[in-house]
C-alpha positions, 0 to 999 in steps of 0.5 A: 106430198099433195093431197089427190082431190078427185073431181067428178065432172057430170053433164045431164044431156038428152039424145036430141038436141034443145031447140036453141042448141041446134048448131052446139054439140050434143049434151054427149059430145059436150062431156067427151069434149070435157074429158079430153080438154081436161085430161090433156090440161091436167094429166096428173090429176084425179078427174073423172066424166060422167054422163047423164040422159035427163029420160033416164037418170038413176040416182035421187040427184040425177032425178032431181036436176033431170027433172029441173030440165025437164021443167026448164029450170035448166038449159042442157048440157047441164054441168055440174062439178063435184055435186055443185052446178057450173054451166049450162048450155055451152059451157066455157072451158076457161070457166071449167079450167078455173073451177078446176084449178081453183079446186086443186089449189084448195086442196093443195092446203089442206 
């Protein structure tokens, strides 16, 4: 039997929309369409989707890449799987796809 490795998906977002993202989704909209790609994808699998506004963050982490954002470090929606960041602005689902298989298969071997 698989080891069930839980993968926590977190998008930092603002409300309004970046002046270069005017014609993507909003930051919001990014992680509700995240969890409904990957829950269709991988319906068996641990995952779970996390939201984030970069004006109120509450843990260290999350004040720790608001504040990156804010000072333009980073581009928003900023995606960060399992702690580790993997897109920012628009992210590909064929790069998130990877990454999650890519973490199931680790973990089918451990």
């Amino acid at each position: 039997m698989r080891w069930v490795q839980k993968i926590e998906f977190t998008v930092y977002g603002a409300e309004q929309k970046c002046a270069s993202c005017v014609h993507l989704p909003s930051a919001l909209e990014t992680k509700d369409w995240l969890e409904a790609a990957l829950t269709r994808k991988f319906p068996h699998e641990n995952l779970s989707f996390h939201y984030v506004d970069i004006e109120s963050p509450n843990t260290e982490r999350e004040k720790e890449l608001a504040e990156a954002i804010l000072n333009e470090e980073y581009f928003y929606p900023l995606l960060v799987v399992n702690g580790e960041i993997l897109a920012e602005g628009n992210p590909s689902l064929k790069v998130v796809t990877q990454r999650v298989e890519a973490i199931l298969s680790a973990s089918f071997y451990k």
